[in-house]
C-alpha positions as CSV (number, residue, x, y, z in Angstrom):
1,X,123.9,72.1,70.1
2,X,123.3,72.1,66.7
3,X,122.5,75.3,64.6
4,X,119.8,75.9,61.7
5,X,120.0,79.0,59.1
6,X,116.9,79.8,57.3
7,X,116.3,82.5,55.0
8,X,113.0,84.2,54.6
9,X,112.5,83.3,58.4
10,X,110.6,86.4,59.5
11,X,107.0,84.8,58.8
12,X,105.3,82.1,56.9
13,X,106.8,78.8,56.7
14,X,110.3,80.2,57.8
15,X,109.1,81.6,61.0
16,X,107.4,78.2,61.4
17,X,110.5,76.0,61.1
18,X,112.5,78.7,63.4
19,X,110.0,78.7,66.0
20,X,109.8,74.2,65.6
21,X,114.1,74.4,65.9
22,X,114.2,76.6,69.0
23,X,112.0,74.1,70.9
24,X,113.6,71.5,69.6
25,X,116.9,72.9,70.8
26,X,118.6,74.1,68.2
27,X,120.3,77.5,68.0
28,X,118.4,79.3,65.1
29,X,119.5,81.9,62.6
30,X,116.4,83.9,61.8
31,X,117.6,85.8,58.1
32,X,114.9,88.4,56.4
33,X,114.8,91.4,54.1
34,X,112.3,92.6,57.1
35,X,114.5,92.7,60.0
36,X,112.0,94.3,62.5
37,X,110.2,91.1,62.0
38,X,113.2,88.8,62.3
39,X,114.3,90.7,65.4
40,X,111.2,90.6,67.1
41,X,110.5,86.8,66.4
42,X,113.8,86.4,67.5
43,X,113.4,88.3,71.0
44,X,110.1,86.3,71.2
45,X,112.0,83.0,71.2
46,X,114.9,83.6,72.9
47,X,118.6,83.6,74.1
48,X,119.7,81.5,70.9
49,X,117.8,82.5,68.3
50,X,119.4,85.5,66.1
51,X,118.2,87.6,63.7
52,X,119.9,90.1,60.9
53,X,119.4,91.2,57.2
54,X,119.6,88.6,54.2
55,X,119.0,89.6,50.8
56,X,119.1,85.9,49.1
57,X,119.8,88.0,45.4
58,X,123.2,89.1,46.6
59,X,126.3,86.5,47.1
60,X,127.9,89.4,49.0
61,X,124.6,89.4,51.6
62,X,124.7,85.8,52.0
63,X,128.7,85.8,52.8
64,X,128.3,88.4,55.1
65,X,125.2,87.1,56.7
66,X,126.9,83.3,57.0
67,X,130.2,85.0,58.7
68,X,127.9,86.6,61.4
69,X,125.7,83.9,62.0
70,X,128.8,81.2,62.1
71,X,130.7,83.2,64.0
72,X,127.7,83.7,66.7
73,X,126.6,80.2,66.6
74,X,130.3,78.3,66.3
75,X,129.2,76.3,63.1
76,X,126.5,75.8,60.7
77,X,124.7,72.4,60.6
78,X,121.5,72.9,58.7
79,X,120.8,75.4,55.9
80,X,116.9,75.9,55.1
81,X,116.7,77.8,51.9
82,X,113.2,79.1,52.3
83,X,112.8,82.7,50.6
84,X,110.9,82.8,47.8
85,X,108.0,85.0,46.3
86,X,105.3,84.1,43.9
87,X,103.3,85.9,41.0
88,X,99.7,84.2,39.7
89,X,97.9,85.0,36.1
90,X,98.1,84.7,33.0
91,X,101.9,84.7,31.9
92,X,101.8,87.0,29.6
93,X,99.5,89.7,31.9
94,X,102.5,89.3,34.1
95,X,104.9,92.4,33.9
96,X,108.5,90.7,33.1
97,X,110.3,92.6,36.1
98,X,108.1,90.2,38.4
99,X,108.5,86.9,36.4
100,X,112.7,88.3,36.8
101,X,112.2,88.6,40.6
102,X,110.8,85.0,40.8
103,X,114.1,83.8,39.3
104,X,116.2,86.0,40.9
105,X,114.8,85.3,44.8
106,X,113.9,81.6,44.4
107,X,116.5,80.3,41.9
108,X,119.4,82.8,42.2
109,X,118.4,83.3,45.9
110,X,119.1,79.3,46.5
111,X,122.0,78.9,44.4
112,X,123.8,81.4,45.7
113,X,123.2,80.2,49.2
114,X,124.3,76.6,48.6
115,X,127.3,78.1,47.5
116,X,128.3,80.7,50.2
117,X,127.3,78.1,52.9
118,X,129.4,75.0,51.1
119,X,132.2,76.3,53.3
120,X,131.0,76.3,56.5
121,X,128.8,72.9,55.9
122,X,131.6,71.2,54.9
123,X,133.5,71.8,57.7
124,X,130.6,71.1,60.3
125,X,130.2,68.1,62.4
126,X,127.0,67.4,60.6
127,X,125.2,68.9,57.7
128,X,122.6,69.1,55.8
129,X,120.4,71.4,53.3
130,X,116.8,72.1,52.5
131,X,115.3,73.5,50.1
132,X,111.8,74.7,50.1
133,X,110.3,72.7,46.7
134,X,106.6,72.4,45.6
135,X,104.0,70.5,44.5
136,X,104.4,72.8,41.6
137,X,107.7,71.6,40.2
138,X,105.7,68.0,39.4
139,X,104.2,69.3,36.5
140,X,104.2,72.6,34.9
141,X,101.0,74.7,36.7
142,X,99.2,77.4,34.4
143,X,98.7,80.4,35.8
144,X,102.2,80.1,38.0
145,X,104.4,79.2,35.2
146,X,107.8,81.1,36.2
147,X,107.0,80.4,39.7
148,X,106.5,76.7,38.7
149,X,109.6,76.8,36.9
150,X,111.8,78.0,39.7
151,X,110.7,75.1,41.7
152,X,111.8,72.5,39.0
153,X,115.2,74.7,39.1
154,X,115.0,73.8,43.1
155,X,114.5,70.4,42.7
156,X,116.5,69.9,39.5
157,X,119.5,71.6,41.8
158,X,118.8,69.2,44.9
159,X,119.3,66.2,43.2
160,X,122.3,67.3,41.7
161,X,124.1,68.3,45.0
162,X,122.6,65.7,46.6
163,X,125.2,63.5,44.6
164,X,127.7,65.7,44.3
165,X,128.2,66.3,48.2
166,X,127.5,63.0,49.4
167,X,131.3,62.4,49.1
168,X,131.6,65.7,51.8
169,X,128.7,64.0,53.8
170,X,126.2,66.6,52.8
171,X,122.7,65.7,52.4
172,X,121.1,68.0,50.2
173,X,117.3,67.2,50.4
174,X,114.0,69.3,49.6
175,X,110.3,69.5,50.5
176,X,107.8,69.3,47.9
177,X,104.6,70.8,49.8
178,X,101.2,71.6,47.6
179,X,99.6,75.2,48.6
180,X,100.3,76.5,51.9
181,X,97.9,78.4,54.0
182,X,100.6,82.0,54.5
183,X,100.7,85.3,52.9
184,X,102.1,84.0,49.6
185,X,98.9,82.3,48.6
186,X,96.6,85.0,49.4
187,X,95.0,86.8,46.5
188,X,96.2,84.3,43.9
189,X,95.0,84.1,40.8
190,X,95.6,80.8,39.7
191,X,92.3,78.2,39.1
192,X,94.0,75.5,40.6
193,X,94.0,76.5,43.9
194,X,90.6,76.5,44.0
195,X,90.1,73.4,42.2
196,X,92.0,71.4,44.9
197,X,92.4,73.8,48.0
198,X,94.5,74.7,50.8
199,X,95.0,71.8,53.6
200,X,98.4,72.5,54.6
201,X,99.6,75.2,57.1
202,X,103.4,76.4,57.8
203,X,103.8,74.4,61.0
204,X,103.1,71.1,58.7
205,X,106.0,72.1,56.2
206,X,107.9,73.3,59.7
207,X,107.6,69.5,61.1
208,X,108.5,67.5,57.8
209,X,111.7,69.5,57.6
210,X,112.3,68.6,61.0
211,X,111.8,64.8,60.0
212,X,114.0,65.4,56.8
213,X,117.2,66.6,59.4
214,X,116.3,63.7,62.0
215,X,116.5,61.0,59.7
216,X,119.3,58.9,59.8
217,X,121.3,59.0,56.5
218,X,121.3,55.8,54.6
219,X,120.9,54.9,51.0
220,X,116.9,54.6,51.4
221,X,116.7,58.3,52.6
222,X,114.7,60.1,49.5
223,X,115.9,63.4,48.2
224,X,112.4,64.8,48.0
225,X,109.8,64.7,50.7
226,X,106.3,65.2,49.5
227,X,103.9,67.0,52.2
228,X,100.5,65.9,52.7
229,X,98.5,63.3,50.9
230,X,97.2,65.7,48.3
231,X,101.3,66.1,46.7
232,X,102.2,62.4,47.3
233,X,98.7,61.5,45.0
234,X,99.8,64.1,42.4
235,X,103.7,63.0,42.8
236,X,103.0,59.2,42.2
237,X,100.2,59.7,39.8
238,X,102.8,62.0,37.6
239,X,105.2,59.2,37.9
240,X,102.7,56.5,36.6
241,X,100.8,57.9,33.7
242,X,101.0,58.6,30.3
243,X,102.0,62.0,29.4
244,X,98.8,62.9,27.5
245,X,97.4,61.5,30.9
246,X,99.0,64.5,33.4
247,X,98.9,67.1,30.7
248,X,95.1,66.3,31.0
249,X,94.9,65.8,34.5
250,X,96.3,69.3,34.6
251,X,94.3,71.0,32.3
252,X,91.3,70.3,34.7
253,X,93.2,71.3,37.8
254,X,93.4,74.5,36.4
255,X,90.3,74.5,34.4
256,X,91.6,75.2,30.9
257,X,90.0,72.5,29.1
């Protein structure tokens, strides 16, 4: 039985892909700052899921939290660097302490996980990581700039290990979904979110990660998996155009022009 460690797993998109794991059989590390939540979701699915404290800013909580979910689960097969948090506005209206926490949980958070969990993925039977990317980290988005930033550091860091572990047989992959319909998305103030919506829910997220870890490993497999039509369009249509051409497609996204 393979195993799956996700941070951030107490709600949202983490509790999604926990919940997707368990019934697909997998024993499931459920890892959360909130660890009533954790525990509870973890009681609610069953004998092999396990819960306990993760803050994804300390190495120190991740090395402690990887010994006690290895040692509980026998190895670690499939690391889902979810946590992240999100600030919308203006940049500068945005107090610096919060554009530091965005860095700290989603950049810091993931690289310091990849590299407390090299160990114990390089000595598993099968192995793979995945990180939670965006739709933001196409092109820069007004209005989420440091939280649009953090997601090019995810996907700039992705392809990087992707290369650099293949030779471990470590497939380092991300998701790239547009807005989500959880918690983090509530209240934002950001224009383009109302320009092109929300159409995507955590349990769609949940099942492309799924498809990411079930695909056989072969030199066609993509690093990045876009989620839902809406981030494939903006993806390809980045890829395509002119500069002058997305910089423009994104001022009206976000309604600067």
């Amino acid at each position: 039985m393979h195993s799956i460690f996700i941070s951030g797993a107490a709600q949202g998109i983490g509790a999604a892909v926990a919940s997707l794991f368990y019934q697909q059989g997998y024993k499931v590390g459920i890892y959360d700052l909130n660890t009533t939540l954790a525990e509870q979701l973890a009681q609610k699915l069953g004998p092999h899921a396990h819960a306990g404290y993760l803050d994804v800013a300390s190495y120190d909580s991740w090395q402690t939290t990887l010994n006690d979910f290895a040692n509980w689960a026998g190895e670690i097969n499939i690391l889902v660097n979810n946590a992240g948090v999100l600030y919308s506005g203006n940049f500068e209206q945005i107090p610096i302490e919060s554009h530091h926490q965005i860095i700290d949980i989603n950049v810091k958070g993931m690289l310091n996980g990849c590299h407390a969990a090299f160990p114990f993925l390089k000595r598993a039977s099968f192995a793979r990581v995945i990180n939670l990317s965006s739709a933001s980290a196409i092109y820069g988005q007004a209005d989420l700039a440091s939280y649009s930033t953090s997601k090019f550091a995810v996907r700039g860091l992705t392809e990087s290990l992707d290369i650099e572990w293949h030779k471990h047989g470590i497939r380092v992959m991300d998701v790239m979904p547009l807005f989500v319909n959880t918690a983090m998305v509530q209240d934002m103030q950001a224009e383009s979110i109302k320009t092109i919506g929300v159409h995507l829910n955590a349990e769609d997220v949940a099942w492309d990660i799924l498809k990411l870890v079930q695909r056989k490993d072969h030199l066609l497999t993509p690093t990045h998996r876009l989620v839902g039509f809406r981030s494939q369009f903006l993806f390809h249509l980045s890829r395509l155009s002119p500069q002058f051409v997305n910089r423009l497609s994104n001022l009206w996204i976000a309604r600067k022009s």
